[in-house]
C-alpha positions in Angstrom: -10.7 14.1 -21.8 -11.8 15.5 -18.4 -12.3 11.9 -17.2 -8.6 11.8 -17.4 -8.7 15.3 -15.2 -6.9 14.6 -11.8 -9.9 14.4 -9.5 -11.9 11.9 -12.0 -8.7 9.8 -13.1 -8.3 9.1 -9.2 -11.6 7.6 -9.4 -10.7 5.5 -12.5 -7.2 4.3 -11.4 -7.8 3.1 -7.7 -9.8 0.2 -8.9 -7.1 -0.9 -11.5 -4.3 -0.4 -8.6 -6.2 -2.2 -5.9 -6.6 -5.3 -8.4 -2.9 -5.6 -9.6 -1.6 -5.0 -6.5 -4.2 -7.6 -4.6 -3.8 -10.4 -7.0 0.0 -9.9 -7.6 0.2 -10.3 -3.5 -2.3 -13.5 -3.8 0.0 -14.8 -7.0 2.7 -14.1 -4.8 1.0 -16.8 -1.9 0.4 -19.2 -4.4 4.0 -19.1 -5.8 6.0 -19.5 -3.0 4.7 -17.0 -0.3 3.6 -19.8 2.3 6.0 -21.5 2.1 8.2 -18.8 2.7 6.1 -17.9 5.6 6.6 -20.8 7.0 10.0 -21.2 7.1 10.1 -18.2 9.1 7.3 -19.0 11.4 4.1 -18.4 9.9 1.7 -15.8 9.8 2.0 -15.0 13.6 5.6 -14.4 13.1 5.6 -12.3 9.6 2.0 -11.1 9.0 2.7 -7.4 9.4 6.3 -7.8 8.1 4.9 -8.7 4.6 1.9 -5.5 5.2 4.5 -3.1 6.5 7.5 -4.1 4.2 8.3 -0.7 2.5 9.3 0.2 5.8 10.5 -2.4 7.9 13.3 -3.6 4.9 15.2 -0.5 5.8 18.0 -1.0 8.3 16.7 2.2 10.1 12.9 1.5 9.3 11.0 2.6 12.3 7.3 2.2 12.3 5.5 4.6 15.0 2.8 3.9 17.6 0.8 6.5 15.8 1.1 5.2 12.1 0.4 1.7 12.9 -2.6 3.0 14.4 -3.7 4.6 11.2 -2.9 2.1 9.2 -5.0 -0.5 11.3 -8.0 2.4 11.5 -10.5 -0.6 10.4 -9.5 -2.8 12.6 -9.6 -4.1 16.5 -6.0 -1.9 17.2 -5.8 -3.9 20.6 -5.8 -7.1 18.9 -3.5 -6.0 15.8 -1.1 -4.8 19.0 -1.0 -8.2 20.4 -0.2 -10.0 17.3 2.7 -7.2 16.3 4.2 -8.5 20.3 3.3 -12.0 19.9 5.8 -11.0 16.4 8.3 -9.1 18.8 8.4 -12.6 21.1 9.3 -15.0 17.7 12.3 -12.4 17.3 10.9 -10.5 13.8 10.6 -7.0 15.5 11.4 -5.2 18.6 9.1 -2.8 20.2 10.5 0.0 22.2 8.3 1.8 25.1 6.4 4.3 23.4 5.1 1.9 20.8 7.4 2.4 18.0 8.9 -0.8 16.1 11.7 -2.0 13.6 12.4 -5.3 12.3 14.9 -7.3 13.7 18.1 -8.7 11.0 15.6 -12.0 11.0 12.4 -9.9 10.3 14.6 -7.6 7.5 15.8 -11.1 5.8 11.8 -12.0 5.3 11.6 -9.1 3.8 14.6 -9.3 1.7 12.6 -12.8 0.4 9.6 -11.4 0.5 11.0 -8.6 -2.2 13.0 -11.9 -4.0 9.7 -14.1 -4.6 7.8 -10.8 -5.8 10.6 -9.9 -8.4 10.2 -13.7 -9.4 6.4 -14.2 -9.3 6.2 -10.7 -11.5 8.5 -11.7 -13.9 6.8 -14.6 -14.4 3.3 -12.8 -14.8 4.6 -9.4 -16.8 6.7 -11.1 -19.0 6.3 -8.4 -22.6 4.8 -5.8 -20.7 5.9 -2.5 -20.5 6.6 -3.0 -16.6 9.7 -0.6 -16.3 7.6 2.3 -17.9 5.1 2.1 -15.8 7.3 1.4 -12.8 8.5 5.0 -13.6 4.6 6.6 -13.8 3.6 5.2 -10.3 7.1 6.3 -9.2 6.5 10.2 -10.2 3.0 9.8 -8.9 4.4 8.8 -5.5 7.1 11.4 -5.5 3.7 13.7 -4.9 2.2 11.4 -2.7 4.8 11.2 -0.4 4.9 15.0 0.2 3.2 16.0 3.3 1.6 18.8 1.6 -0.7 16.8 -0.4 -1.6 14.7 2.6 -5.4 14.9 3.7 -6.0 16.1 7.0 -7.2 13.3 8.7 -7.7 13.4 12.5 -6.0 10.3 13.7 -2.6 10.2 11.7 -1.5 9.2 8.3 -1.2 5.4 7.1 0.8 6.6 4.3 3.2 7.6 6.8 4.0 3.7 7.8 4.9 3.0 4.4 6.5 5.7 2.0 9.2 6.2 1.2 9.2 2.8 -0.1 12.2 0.4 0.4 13.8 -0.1 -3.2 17.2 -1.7 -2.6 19.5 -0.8 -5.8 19.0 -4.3 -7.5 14.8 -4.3 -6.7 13.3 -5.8 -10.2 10.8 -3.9 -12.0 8.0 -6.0 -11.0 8.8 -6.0 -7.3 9.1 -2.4 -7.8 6.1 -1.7 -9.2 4.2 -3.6 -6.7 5.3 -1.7 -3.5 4.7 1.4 -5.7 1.4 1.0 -6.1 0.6 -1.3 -2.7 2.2 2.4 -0.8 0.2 4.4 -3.5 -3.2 3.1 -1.7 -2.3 4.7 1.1 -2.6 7.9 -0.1 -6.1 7.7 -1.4 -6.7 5.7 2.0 -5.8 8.6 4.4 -8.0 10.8 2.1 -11.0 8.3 2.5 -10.8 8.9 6.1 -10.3 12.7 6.2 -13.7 12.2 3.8 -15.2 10.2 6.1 -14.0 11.8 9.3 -15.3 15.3 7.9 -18.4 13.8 7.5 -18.8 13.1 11.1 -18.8 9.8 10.6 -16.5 6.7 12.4 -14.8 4.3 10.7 -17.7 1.6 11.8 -19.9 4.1 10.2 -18.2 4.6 7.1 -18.0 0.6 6.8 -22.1 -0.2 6.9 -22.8 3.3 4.7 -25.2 2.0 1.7 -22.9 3.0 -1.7 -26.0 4.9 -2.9 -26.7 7.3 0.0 -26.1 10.7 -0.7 -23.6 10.9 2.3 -21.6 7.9 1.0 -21.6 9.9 -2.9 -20.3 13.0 -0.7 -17.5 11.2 0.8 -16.4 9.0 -2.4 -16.2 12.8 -4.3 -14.0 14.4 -1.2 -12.3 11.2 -1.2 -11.0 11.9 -4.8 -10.2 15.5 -4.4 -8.1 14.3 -1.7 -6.6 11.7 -3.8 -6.4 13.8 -6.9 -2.3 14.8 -6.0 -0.6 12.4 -7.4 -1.8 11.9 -10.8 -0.6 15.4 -11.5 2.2 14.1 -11.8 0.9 12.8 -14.8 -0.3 14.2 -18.6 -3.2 12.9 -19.8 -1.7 11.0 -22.0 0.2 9.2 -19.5 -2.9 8.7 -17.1 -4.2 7.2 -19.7 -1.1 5.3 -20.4 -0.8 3.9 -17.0 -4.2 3.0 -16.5 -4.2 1.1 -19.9 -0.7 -0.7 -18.6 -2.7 -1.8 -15.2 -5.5 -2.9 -17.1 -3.5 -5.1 -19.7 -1.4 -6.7 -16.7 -2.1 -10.5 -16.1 -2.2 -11.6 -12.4 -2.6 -14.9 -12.6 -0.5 -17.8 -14.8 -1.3 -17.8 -18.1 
């Protein structure tokens, strides 16, 4: 069983998390999510509302100047600034001085949806499958996550810090649950990808065009797991195995 050992069984389970989580969120756009979008002004009014949810759905959820700038690590940060202001301007956020941002009552109510149409897109998707149960895993897996302790030591900040703890209102649906569970669950393995990469002396340009079968790339997937390997801890063997057979079986698409 040592492929279900921590270190490997992060390895195993970030594939099967990365594809339930990105198809639910594309179900989610195809059921309802554009529309929704819409009627709150579009992408350039709600894009990083529907990214940064698990934070911004609190009434005191305050995303830093610092976190955002993790979390966009990949990106062009100026640009991704001027969209989260040309959000501020269509009244979804506010932005105080030093950076740091909230959603407005509008922005929160998107969110609110956004949280509706997942419960109702899931249950139309997980319908017989053990959802709850594994709802509860990824929640004692993030309990771990979410502790500082077992955060890598990256060198500019902590994505995971934008999004965890999650935002479960008291009536969230299993599915909708699960979803943000596993969508703030990335982040974790994310922030130990960079430390990885980071360590490595390399940029995040750098880590980007890497071949996948250079020695350097091998060292930095292997760090990247150690870093990862926290969580699932959490977990028997039995239960990683469990959970990773749940993901699997999940359907993301109608059936």
């Amino acid at each position: 069983m040592d492929e279900l050992a921590p270190e490997a069984f992060a390895a195993l389970v970030a594939p099967a998390i990365d594809r339930v989580f990105a198809e639910t969120m594309l179900a989610g756009r195809s059921m309802g999510g554009r529309e929704l979008s819409e009627a709150y002004g579009g992408p350039p009014a709600t894009g990083y509302l529907v990214d940064l949810r698990t934070r911004l759905g609190r009434p005191d959820g305050v995303v830093t100047a610092g976190q955002f700038a993790a979390v966009r690590r990949y990106g062009d940060l100026a640009h991704a600034r001027d969209i989260l202001a040309g959000q501020a301007e269509r009244g979804m956020l506010t932005i105080a001085e030093d950076g740091t941002f909230q959603a407005t009552d509008r922005g929160r109510a998107f969110v609110q949806a956004v949280y509706e149409l997942h419960a109702k897109v899931t249950a139309e998707l997980w319908a017989g499958f053990p959802v709850a149960r594994l709802a509860d895993l990824a929640g004692r897996a993030l309990a771990v996550a979410q502790d500082p302790a077992t955060w890598a030591q990256t060198e500019d900040g902590h994505a995971l810090a934008a999004m965890a703890p999650p935002f479960e209102p008291f009536d969230t649906h299993n599915g909708a649950t699960l979803v943000n569970r596993l969508g703030t669950l990335r982040y974790h393995r994310a922030d130990a990808h960079a430390a990885a990469w980071q360590a490595a002396g390399l940029t995040a340009a750098g880590i980007v065009t890497l071949p996948g079968h250079s020695a350097v790339r091998i060292s930095v997937e292997e760090d990247t797991n150690r870093g990862a390997a926290a969580p699932w801890r959490a977990l028997s063997p039995a239960e990683r195995l469990e959970f990773l057979a749940g993901l699997a079986a999940l359907p993301c698409a109608a059936r």
